[in-house]
C-alpha positions in Angstrom: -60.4 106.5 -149.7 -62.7 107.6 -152.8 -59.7 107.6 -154.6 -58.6 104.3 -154.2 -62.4 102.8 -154.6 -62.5 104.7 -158.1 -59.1 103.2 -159.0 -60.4 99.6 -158.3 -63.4 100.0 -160.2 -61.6 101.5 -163.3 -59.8 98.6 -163.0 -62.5 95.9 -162.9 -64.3 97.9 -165.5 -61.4 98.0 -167.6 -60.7 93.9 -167.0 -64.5 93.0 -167.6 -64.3 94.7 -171.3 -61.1 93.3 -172.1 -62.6 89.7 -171.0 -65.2 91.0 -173.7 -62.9 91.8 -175.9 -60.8 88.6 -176.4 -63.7 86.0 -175.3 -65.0 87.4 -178.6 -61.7 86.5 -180.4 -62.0 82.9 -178.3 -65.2 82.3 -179.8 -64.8 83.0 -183.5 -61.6 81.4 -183.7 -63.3 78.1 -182.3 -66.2 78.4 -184.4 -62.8 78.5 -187.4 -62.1 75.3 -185.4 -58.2 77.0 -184.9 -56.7 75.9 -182.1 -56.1 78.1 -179.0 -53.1 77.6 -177.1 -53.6 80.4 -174.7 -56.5 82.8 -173.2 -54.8 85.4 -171.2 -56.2 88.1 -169.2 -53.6 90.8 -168.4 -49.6 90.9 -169.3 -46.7 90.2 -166.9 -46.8 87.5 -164.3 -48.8 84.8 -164.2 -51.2 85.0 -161.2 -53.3 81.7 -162.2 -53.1 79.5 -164.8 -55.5 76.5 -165.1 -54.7 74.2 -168.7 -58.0 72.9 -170.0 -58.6 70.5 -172.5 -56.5 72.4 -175.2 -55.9 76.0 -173.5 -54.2 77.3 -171.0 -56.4 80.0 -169.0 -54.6 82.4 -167.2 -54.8 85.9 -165.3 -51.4 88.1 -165.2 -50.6 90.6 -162.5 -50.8 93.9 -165.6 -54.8 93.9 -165.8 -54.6 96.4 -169.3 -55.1 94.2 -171.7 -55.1 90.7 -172.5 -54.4 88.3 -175.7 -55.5 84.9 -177.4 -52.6 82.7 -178.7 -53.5 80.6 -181.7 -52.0 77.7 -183.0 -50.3 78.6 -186.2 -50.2 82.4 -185.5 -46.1 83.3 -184.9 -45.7 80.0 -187.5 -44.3 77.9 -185.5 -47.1 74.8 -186.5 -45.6 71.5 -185.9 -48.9 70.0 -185.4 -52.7 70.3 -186.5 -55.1 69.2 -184.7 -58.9 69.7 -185.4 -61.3 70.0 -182.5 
């Protein structure tokens, strides 16, 4: 049973620094007023997704990492919009 209590906190742990992590990337790249299409926590399935304003929030099922998706990033820009 102390093995499995260790694993979830590793795991909480390891989600809380990589909310951290790319909350920090969030907020500079809206202080560079670039658009984010997508704040994700985790890789793989979605688990929940919530669309805001202009980004999507969501939590995937793979908690080891996570990623910001900015408008313009792969190239792909068939629109700019300034917040």
């Amino acid at each position: 049973m102390g093995l499995v209590i260790g694993i979830v906190k590793v795991i909480f742990l390891l989600g809380f620094l990589v909310l951290i992590h790319e909350g920090g990337h969030f907020f500079v790249a809206k202080l560079c007023r670039i658009n984010v299409k997508e704040f994700s926590l985790g890789f793989g399935p979605k688990i929940f997704s919530k669309q805001g304003k202009q980004t999507k929030y969501s939590v995937r099922a793979i908690p080891f990492g996570g990623y910001v998706d900015l408008l313009g990033e792969t190239g792909d820009v068939t629109e700019v919009r300034l917040i």
